[in-house]
C-alpha positions, 0 to 999 in steps of 0.5 A: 594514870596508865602503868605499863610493865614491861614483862618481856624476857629480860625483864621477868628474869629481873623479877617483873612478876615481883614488880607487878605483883607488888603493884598489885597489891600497893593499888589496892591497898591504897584504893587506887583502882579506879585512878591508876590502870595496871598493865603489861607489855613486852619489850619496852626495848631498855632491857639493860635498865630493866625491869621496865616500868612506863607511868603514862609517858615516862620511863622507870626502871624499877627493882622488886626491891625498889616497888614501894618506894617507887610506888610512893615517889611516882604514883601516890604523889602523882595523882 
C-alpha cells in the first residue's frame, strides 16, 4: 500500500508535518513497515481540502486531529 502526503505549502500550513508524523509513528507502532510505504509529494492540487493525503489511488483529506482514526478506518483495515 503507498501513502502519499501532500507537503506543499497550503497543506504544511494545515499541519502535514503533524500528519505525517502521526503517520510515522501509527506505522511502526502497528509493524506495518514492510506493507504500507509512507511518502510526500507536493501539491496534490485539492488545496482547499487539505492536508492532502492519496492511499494508493484514493483521495483523503486528513487533519493532525483526525490521523489515527483515519489511519484505523483507511489503512489498518485496508491491508
Amino acid at each position: 500500500m503507498k501513502v502519499t502526503v501532500c507537503i506543499g505549502s497550503s497543506c504544511h500550513i494545515k499541519g502535514s508535518h503533524k500528519v505525517v508524523e502521526q503517520l510515522q509513528y501509527l506505522i511502526a507502532e502497528e509493524n506495518l513497515g514492510d506493507k504500507v510505504e509512507l511518502g510526500g509529494t507536493f501539491c496534490m492540487g485539492n488545496c482547499q481540502k487539505g492536508v492532502c493525503v492519496m492511499v494508493d489511488d484514493t483521495f483523503f483529506s486528513v487533519t493532525p486531529d483526525s490521523v489515527k482514526d483515519f489511519f484505523e478506518e483507511n489503512i489498518k483495515k485496508a491491508l
